[in-house]
GUKOLMI-155478 format. One record per residue (C-alpha): x, y, z; residue in one letter. Coordinates in steps of 0.25 Angstrom, whole numbers, plus 5000, padded with zeros to 4 digits. Layout:
% residues N
XYZA;...
% end
This chain:
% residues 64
531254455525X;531454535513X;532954555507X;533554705509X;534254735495X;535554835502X;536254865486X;536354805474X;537754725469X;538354795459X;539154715449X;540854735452X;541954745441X;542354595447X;540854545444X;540654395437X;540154435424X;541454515422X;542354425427X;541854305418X;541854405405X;543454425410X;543754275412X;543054245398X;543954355393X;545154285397X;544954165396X;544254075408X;545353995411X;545153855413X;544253785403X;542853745407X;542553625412X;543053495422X;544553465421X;545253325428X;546453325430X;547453215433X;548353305443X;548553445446X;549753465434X;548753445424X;547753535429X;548853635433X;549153635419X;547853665410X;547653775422X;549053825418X;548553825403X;547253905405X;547954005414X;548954025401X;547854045390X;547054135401X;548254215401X;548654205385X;547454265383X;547154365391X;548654405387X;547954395372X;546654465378X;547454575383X;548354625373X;547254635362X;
% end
């Protein structure tokens, strides 16, 4: 049984490629790699840290 090709897919404005070049731009958050956390306050706090240097520097990013 052969495959019936309908249309093609056309790349959207909310595509992968685009979004990781945005997350890049910004700043990816959290850094890479296996964090262990002894309770939910230490975690709660290095995500509170990343969100703040996210934020700084699209801030930064912005205004230039």
């Amino acid at each position: 049984m052969a495959m019936r090709v309908v249309g093609r897919r056309k790349e959207g404005v909310g595509d992968r490629a685009g979004l990781d070049t945005l997350v890049l731009a910004f700043g990816g958050g959290a850094k890479k790699g296996v964090f262990r956390y002894r309770n939910q306050e230490e975690a709660n706090r290095d995500w509170d840290q990343w969100m703040s240097e996210r934020v700084q520097r699209r801030i930064k990013t912005s205004a230039d």
